[in-house]
PDB file of N, CA, C and O in Angstrom:
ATOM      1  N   UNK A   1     128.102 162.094  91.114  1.00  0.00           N
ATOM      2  CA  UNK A   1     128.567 161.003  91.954  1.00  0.00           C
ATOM      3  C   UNK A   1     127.502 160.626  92.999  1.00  0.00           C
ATOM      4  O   UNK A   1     127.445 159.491  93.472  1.00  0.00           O
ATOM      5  N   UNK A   2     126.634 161.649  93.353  1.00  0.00           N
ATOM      6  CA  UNK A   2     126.071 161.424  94.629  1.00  0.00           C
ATOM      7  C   UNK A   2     124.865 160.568  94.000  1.00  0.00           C
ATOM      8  O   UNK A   2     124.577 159.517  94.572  1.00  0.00           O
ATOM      9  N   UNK A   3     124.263 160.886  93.048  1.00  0.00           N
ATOM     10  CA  UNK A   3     123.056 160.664  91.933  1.00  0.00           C
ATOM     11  C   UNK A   3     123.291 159.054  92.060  1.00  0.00           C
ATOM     12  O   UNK A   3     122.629 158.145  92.561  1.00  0.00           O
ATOM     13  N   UNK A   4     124.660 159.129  91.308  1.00  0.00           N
ATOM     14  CA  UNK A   4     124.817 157.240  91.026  1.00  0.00           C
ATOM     15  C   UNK A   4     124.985 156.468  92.626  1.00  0.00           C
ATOM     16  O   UNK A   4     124.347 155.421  92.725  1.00  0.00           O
ATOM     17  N   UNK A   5     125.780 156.895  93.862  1.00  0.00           N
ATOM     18  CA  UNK A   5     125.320 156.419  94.832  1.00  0.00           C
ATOM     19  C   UNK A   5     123.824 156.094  95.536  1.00  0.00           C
ATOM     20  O   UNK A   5     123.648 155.287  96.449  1.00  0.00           O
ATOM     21  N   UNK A   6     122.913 156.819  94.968  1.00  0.00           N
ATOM     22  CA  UNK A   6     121.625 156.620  95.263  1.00  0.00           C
ATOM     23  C   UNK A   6     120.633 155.956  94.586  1.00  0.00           C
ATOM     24  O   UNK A   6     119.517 155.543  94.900  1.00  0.00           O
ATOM     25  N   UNK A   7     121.480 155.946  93.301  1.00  0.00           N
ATOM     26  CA  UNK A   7     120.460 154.748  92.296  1.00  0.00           C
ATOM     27  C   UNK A   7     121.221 153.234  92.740  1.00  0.00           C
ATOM     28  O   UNK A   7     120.688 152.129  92.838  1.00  0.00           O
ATOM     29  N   UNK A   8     122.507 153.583  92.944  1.00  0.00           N
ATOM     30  CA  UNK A   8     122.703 151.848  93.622  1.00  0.00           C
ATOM     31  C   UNK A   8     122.479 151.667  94.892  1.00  0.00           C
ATOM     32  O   UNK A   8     122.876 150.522  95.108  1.00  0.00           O
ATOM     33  N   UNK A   9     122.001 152.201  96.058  1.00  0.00           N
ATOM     34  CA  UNK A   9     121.389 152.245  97.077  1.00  0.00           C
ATOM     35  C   UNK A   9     120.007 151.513  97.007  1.00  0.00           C
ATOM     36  O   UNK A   9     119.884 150.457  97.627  1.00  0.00           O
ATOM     37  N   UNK A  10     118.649 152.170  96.065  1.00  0.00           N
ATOM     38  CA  UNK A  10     118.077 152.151  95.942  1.00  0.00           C
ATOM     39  C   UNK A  10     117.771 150.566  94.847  1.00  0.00           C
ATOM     40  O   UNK A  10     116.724 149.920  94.822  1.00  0.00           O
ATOM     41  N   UNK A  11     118.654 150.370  94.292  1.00  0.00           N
ATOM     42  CA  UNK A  11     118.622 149.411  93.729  1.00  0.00           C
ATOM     43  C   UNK A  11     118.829 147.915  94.146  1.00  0.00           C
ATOM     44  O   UNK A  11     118.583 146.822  93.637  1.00  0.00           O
ATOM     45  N   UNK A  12     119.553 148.498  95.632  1.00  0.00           N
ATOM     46  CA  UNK A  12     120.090 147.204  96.671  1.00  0.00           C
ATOM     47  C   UNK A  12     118.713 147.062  97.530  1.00  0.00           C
ATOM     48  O   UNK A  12     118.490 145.993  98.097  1.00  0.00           O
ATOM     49  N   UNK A  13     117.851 148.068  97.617  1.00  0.00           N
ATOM     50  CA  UNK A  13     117.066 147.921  98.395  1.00  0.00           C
ATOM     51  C   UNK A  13     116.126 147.538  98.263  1.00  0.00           C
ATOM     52  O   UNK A  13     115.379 147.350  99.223  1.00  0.00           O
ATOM     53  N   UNK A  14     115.690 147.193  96.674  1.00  0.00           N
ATOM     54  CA  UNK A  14     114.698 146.673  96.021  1.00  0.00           C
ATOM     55  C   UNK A  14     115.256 145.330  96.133  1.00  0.00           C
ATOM     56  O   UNK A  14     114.538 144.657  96.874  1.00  0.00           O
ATOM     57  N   UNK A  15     116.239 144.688  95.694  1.00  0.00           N
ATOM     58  CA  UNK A  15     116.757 143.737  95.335  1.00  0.00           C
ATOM     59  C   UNK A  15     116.573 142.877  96.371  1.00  0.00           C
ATOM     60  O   UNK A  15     116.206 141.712  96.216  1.00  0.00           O
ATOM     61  N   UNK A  16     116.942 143.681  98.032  1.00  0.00           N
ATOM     62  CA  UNK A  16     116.879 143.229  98.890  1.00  0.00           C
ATOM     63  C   UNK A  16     115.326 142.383  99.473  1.00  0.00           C
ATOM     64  O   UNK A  16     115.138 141.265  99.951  1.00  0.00           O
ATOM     65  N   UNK A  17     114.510 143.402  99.192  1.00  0.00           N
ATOM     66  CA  UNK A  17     113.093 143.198  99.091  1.00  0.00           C
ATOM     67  C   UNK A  17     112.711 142.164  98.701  1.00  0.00           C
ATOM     68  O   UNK A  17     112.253 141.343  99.497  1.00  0.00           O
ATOM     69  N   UNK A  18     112.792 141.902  97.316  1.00  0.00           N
ATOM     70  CA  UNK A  18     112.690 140.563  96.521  1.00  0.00           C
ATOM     71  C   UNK A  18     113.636 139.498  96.992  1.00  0.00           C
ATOM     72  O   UNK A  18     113.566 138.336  96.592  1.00  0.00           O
ATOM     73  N   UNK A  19     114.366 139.853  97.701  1.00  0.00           N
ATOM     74  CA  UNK A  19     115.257 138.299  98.371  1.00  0.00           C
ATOM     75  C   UNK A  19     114.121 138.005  99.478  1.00  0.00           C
ATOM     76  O   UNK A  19     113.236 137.163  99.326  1.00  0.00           O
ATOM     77  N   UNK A  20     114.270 138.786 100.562  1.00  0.00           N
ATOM     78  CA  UNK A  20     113.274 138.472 101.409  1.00  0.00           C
ATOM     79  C   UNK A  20     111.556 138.058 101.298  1.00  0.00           C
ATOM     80  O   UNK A  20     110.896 137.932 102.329  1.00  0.00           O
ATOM     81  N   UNK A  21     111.218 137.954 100.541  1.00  0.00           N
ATOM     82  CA  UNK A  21     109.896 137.875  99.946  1.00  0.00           C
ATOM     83  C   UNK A  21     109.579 135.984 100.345  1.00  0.00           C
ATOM     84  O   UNK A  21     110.492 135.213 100.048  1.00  0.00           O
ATOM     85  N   UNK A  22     109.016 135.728 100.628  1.00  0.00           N
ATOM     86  CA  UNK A  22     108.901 133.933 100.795  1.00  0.00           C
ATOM     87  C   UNK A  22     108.378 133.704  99.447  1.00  0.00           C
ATOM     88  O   UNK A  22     107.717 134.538  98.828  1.00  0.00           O
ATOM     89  N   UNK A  23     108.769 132.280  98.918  1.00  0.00           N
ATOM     90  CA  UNK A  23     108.417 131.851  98.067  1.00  0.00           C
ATOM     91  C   UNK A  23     107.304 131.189  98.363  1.00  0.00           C
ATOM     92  O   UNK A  23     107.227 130.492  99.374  1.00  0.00           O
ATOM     93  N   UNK A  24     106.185 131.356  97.391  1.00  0.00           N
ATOM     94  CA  UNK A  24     104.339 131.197  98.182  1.00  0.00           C
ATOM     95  C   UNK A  24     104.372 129.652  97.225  1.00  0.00           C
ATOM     96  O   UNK A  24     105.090 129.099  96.392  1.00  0.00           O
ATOM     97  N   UNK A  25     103.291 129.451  97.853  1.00  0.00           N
ATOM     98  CA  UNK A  25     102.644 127.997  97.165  1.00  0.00           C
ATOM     99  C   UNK A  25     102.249 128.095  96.076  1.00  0.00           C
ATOM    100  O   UNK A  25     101.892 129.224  95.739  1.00  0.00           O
ATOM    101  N   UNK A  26     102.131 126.863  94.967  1.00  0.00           N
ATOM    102  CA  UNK A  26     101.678 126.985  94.010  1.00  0.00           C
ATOM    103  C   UNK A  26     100.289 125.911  94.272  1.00  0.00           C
ATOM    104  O   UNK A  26      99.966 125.456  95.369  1.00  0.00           O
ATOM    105  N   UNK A  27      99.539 125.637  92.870  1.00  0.00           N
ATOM    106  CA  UNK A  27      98.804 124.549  92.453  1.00  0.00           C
ATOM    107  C   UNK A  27      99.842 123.349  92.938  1.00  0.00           C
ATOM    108  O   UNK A  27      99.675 122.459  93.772  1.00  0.00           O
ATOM    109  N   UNK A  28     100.869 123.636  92.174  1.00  0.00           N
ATOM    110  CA  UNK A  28     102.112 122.365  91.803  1.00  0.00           C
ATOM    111  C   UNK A  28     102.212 121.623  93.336  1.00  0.00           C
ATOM    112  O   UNK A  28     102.167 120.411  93.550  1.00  0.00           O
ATOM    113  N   UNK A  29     102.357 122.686  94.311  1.00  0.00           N
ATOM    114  CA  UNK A  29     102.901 122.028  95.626  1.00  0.00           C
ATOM    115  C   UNK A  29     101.446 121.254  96.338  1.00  0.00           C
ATOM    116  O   UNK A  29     101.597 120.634  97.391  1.00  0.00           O
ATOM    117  N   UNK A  30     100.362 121.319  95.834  1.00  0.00           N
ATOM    118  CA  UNK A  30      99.165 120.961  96.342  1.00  0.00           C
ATOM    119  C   UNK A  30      99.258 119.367  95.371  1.00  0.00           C
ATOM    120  O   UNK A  30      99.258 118.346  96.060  1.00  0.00           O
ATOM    121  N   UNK A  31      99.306 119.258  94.402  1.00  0.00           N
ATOM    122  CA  UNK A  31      99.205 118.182  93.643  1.00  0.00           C
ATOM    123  C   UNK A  31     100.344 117.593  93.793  1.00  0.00           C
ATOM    124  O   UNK A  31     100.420 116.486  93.260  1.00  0.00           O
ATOM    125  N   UNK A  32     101.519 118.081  94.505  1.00  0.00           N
ATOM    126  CA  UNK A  32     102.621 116.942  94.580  1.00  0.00           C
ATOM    127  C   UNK A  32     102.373 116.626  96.465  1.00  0.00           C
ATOM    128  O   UNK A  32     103.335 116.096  97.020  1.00  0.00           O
ATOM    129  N   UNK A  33     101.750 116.790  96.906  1.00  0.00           N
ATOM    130  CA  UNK A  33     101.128 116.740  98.513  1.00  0.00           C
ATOM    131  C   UNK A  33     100.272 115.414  98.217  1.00  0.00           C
ATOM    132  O   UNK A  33     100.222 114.483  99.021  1.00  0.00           O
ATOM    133  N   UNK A  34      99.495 115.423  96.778  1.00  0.00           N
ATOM    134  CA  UNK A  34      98.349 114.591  96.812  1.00  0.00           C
ATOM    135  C   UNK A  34      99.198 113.299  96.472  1.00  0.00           C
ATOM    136  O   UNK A  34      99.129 112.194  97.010  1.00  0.00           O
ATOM    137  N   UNK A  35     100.043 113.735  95.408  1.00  0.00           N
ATOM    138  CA  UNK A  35     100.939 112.428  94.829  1.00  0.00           C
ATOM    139  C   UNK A  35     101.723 111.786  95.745  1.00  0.00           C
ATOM    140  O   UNK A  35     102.072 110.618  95.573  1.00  0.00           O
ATOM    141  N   UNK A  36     102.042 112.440  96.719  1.00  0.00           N
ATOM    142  CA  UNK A  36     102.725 111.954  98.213  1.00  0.00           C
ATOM    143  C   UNK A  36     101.935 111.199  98.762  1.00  0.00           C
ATOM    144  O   UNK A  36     102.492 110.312  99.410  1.00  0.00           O
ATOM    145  N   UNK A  37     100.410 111.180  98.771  1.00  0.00           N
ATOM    146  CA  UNK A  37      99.296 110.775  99.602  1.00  0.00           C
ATOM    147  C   UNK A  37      98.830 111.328 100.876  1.00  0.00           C
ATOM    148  O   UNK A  37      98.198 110.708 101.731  1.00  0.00           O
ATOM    149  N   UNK A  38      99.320 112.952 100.939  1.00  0.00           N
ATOM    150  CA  UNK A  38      99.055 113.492 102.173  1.00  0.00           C
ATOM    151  C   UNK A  38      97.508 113.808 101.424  1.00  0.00           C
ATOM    152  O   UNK A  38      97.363 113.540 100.232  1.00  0.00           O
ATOM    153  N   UNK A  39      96.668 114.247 102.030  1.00  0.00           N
ATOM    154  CA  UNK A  39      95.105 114.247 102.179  1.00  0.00           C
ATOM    155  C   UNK A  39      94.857 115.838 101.830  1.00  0.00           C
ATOM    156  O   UNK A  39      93.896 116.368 102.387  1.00  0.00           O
ATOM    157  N   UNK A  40      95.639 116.604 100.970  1.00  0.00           N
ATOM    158  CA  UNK A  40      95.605 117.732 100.337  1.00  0.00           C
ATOM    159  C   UNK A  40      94.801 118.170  99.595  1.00  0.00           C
ATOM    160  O   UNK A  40      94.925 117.800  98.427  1.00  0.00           O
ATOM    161  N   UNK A  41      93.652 119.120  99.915  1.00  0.00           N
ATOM    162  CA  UNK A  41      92.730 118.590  98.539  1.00  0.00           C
ATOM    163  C   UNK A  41      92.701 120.546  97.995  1.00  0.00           C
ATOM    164  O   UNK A  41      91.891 120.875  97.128  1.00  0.00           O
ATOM    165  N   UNK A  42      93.244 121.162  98.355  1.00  0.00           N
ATOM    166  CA  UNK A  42      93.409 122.570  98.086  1.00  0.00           C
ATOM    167  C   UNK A  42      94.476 123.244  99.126  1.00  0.00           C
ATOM    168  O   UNK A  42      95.075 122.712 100.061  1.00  0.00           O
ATOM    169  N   UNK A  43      94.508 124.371  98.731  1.00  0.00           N
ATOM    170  CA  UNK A  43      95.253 125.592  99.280  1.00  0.00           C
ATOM    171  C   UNK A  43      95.201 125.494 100.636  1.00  0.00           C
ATOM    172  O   UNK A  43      96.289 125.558 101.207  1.00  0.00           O
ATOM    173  N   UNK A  44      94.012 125.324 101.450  1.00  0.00           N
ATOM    174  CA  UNK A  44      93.419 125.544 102.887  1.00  0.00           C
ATOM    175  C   UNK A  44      94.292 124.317 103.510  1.00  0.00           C
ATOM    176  O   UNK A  44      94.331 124.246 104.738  1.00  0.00           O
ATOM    177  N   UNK A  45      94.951 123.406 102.788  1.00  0.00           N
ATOM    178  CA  UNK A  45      95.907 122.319 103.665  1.00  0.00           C
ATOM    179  C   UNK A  45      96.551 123.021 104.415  1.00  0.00           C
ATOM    180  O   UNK A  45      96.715 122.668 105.583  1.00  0.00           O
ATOM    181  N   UNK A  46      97.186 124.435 103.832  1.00  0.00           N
ATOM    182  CA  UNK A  46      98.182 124.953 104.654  1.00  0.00           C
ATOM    183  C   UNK A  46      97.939 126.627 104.732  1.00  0.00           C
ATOM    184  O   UNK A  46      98.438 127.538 105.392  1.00  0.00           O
ATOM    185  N   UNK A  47      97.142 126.547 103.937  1.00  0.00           N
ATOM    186  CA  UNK A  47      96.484 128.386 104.016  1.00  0.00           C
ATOM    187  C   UNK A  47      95.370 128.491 105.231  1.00  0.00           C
ATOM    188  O   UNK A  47      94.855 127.437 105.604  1.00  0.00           O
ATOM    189  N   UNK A  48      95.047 129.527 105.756  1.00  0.00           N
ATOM    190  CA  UNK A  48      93.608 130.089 105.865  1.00  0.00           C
ATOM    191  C   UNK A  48      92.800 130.476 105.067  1.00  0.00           C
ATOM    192  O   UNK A  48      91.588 130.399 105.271  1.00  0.00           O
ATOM    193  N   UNK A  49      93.353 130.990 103.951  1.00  0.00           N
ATOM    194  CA  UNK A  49      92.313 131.339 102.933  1.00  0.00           C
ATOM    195  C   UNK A  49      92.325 130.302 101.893  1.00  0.00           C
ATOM    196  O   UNK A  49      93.190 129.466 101.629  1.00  0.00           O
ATOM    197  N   UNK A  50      91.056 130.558 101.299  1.00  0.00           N
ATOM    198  CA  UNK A  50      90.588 129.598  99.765  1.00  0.00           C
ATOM    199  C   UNK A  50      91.939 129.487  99.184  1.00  0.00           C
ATOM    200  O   UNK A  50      92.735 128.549  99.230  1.00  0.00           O
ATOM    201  N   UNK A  51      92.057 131.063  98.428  1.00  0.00           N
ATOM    202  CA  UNK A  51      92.693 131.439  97.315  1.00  0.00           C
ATOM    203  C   UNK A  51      93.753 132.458  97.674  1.00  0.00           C
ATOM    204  O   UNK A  51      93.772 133.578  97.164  1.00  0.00           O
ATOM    205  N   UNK A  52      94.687 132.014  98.618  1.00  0.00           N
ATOM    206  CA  UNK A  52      95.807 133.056  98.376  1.00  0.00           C
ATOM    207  C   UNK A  52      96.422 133.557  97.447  1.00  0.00           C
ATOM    208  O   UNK A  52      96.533 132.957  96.378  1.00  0.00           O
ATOM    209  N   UNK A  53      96.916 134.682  97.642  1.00  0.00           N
ATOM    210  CA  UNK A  53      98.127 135.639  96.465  1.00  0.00           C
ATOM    211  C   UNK A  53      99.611 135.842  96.592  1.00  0.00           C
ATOM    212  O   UNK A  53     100.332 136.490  97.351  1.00  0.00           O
ATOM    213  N   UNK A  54      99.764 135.176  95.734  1.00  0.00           N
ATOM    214  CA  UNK A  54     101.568 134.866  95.600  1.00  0.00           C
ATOM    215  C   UNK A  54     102.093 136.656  96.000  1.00  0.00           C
ATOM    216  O   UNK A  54     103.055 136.886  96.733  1.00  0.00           O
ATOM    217  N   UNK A  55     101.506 137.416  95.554  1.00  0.00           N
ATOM    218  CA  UNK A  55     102.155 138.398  95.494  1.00  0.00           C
ATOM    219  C   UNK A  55     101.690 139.778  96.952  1.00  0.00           C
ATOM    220  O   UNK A  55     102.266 140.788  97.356  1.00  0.00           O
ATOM    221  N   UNK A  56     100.399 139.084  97.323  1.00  0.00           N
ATOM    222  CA  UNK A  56     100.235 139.516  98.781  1.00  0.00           C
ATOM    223  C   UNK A  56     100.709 138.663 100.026  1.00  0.00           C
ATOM    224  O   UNK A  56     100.249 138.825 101.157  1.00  0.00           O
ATOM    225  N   UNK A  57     101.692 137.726  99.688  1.00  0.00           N
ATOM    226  CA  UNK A  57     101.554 137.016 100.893  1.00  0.00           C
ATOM    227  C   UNK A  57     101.848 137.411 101.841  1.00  0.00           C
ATOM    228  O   UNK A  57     102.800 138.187 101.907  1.00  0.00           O
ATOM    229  N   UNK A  58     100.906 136.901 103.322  1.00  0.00           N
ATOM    230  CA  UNK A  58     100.762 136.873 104.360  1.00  0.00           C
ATOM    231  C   UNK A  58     101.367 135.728 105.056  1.00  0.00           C
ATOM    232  O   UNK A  58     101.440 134.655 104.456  1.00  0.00           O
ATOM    233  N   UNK A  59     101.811 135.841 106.264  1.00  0.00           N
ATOM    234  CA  UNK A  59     102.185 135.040 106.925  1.00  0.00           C
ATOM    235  C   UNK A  59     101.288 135.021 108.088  1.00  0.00           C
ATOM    236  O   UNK A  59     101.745 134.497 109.104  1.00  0.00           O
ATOM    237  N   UNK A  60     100.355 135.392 108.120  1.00  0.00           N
ATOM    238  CA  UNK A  60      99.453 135.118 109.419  1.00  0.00           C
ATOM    239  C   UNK A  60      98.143 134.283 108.758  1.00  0.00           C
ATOM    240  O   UNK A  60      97.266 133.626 109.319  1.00  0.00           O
ATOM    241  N   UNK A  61      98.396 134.612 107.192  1.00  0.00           N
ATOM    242  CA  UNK A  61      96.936 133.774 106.541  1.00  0.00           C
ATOM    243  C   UNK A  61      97.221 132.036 105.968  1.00  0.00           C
ATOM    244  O   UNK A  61      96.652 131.379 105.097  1.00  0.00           O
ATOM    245  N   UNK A  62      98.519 131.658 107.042  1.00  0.00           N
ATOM    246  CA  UNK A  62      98.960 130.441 107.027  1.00  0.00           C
ATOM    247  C   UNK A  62      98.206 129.247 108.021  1.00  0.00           C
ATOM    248  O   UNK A  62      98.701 129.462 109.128  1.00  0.00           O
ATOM    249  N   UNK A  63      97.522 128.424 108.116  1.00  0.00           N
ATOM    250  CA  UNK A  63      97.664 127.548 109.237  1.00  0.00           C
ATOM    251  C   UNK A  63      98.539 126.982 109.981  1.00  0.00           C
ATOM    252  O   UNK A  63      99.660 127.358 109.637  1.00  0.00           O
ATOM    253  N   UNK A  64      98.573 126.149 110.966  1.00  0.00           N
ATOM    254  CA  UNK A  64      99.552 125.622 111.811  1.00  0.00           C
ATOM    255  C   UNK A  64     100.489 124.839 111.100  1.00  0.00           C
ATOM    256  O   UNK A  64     101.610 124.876 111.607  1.00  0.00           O
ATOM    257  N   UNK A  65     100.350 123.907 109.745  1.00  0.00           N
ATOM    258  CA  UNK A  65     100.937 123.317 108.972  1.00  0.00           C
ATOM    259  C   UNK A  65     101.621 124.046 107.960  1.00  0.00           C
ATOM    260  O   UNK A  65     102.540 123.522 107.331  1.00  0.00           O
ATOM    261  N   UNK A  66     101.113 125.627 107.681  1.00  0.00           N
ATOM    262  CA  UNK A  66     101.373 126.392 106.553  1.00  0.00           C
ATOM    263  C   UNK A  66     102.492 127.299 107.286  1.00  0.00           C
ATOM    264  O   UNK A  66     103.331 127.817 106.549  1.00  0.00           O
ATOM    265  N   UNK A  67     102.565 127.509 108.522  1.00  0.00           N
ATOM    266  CA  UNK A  67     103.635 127.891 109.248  1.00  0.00           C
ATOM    267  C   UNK A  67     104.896 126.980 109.651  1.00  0.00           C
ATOM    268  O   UNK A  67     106.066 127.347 109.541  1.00  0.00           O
ATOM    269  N   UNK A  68     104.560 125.996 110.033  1.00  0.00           N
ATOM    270  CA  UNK A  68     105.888 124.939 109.781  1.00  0.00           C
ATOM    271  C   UNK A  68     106.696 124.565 108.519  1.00  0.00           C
ATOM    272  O   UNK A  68     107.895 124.374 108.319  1.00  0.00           O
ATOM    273  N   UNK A  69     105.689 124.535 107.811  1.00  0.00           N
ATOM    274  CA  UNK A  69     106.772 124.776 105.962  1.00  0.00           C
ATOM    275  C   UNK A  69     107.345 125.656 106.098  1.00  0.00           C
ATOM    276  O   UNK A  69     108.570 125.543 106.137  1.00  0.00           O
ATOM    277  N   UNK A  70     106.620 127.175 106.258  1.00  0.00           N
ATOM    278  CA  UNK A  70     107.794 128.217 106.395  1.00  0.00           C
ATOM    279  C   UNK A  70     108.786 128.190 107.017  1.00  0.00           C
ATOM    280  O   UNK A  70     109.805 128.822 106.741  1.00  0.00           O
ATOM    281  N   UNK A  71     108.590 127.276 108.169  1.00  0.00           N
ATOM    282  CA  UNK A  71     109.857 127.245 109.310  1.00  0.00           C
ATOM    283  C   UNK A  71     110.990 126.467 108.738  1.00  0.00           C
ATOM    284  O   UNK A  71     112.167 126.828 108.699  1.00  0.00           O
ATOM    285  N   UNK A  72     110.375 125.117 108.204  1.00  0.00           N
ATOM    286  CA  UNK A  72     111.227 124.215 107.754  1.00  0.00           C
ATOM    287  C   UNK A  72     111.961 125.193 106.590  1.00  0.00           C
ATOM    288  O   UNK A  72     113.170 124.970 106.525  1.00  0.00           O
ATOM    289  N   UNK A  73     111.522 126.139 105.741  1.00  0.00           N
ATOM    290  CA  UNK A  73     111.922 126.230 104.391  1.00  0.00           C
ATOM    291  C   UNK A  73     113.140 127.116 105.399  1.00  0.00           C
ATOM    292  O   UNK A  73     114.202 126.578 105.714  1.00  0.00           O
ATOM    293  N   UNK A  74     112.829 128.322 105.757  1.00  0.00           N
ATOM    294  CA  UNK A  74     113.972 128.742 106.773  1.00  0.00           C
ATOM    295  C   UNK A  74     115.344 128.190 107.094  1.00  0.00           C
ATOM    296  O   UNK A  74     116.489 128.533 106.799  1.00  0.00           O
ATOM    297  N   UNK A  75     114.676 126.964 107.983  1.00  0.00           N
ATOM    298  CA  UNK A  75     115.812 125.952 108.540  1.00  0.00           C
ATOM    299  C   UNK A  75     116.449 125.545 107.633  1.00  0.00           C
ATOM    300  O   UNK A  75     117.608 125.956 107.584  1.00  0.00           O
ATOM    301  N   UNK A  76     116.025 124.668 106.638  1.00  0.00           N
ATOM    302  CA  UNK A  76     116.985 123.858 105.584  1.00  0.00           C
ATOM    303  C   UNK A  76     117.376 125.331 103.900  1.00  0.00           C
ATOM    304  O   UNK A  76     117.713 125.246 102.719  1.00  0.00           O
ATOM    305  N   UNK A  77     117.015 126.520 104.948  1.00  0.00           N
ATOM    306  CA  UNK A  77     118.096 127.542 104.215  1.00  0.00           C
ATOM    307  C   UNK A  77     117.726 127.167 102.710  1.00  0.00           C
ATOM    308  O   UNK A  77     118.658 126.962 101.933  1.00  0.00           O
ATOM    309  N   UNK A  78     116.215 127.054 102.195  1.00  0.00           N
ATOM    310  CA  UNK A  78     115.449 126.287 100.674  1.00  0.00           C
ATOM    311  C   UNK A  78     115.127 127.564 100.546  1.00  0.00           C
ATOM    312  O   UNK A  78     114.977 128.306 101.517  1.00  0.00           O
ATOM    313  N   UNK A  79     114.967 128.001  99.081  1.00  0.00           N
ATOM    314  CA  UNK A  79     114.195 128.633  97.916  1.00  0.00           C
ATOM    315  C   UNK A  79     113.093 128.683  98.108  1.00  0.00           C
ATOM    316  O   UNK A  79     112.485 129.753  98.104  1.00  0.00           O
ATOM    317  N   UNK A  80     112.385 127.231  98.385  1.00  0.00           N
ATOM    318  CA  UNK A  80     110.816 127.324  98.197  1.00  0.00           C
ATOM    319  C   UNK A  80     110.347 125.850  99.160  1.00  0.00           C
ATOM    320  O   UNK A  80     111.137 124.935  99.397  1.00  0.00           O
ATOM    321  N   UNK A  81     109.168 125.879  99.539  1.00  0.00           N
ATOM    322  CA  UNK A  81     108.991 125.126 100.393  1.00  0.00           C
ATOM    323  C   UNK A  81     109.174 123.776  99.541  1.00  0.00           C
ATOM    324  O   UNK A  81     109.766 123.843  98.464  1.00  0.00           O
ATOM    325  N   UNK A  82     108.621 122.423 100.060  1.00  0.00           N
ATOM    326  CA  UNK A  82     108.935 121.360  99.194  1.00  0.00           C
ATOM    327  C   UNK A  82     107.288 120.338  99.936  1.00  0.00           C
ATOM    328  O   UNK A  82     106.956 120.384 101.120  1.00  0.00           O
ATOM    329  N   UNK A  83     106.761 119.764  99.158  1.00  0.00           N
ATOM    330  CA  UNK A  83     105.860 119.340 100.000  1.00  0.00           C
ATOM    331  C   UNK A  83     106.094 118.045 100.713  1.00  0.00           C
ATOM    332  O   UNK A  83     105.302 117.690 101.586  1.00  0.00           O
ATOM    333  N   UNK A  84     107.390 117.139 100.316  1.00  0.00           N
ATOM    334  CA  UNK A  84     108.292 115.887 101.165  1.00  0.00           C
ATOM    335  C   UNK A  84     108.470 116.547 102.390  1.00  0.00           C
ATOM    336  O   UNK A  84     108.566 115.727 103.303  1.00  0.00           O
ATOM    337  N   UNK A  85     108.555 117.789 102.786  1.00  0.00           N
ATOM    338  CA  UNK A  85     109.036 117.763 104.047  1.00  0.00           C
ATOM    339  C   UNK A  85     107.345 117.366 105.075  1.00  0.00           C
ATOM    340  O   UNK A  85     107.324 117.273 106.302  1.00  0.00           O
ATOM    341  N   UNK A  86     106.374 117.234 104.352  1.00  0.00           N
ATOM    342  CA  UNK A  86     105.595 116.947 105.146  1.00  0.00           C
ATOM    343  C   UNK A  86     105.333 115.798 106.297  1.00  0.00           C
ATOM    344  O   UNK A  86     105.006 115.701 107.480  1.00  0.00           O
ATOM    345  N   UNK A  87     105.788 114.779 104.863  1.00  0.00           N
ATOM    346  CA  UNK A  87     106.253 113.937 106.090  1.00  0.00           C
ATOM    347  C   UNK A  87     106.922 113.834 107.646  1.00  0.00           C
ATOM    348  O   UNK A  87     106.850 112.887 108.429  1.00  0.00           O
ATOM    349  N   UNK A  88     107.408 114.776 107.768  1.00  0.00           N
ATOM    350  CA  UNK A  88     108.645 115.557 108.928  1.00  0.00           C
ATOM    351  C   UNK A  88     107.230 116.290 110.025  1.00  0.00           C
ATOM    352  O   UNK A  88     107.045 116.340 111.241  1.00  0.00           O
ATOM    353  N   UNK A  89     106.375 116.818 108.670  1.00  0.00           N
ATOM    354  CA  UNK A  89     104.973 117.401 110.189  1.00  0.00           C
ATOM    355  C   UNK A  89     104.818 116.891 111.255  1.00  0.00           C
ATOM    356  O   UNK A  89     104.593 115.688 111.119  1.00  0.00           O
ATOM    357  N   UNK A  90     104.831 117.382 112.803  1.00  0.00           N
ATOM    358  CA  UNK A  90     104.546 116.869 113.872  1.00  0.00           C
ATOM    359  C   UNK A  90     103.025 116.827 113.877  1.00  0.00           C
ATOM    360  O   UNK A  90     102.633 116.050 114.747  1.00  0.00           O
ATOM    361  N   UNK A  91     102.025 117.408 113.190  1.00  0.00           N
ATOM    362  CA  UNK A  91     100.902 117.549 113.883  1.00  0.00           C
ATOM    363  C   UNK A  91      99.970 116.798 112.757  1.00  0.00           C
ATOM    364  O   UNK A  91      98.873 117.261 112.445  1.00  0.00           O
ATOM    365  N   UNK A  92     100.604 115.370 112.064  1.00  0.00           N
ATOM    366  CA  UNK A  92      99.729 114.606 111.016  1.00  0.00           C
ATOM    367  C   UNK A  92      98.912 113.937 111.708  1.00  0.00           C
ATOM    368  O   UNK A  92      98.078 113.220 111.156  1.00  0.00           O
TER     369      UNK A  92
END
């Protein structure tokens, strides 16, 4: 009994993990930025780095714009950021 309480413990806690995880940028959200006509021409629109990693993400290797998506994605309680909310940027 105690065994199976600890594999579903442990299983909530992973699970949990992967909820909390932010959903990172793709290519996709850079090329639908451009199709918007925001002035996107790579990752660094909203990263600090070149080439971020979906699966290391950082939240400090965001810029000032790459931190307000996160905020917005937060606020409107989203899956994944959206690049329409740019329009909404205070600092265009």
């Amino acid at each position: 009994m105690a065994h199976s309480k600890l594999v579903a413990f442990a299983s909530m806690a992973v699970l949990s993990m992967a909820v909390t995880i932010p959903a990172g940028a793709t290519p996709q959200l850079v090329k639908q930025a451009k199709d918007a006509g925001f002035p996107a021409q790579n990752c660094q629109y909203c990263h600090t780095v070149a080439g971020p990693k979906k699966e290391g993400f950082k939240p400090e290797e965001l810029n000032e714009r790459g931190k307000w998506l996160l905020t917005e994605k937060d606020q409107q309680k989203a899956k994944e950021v959206k690049a329409e909310w740019l329009k909404n940027y205070p600092g265009r």
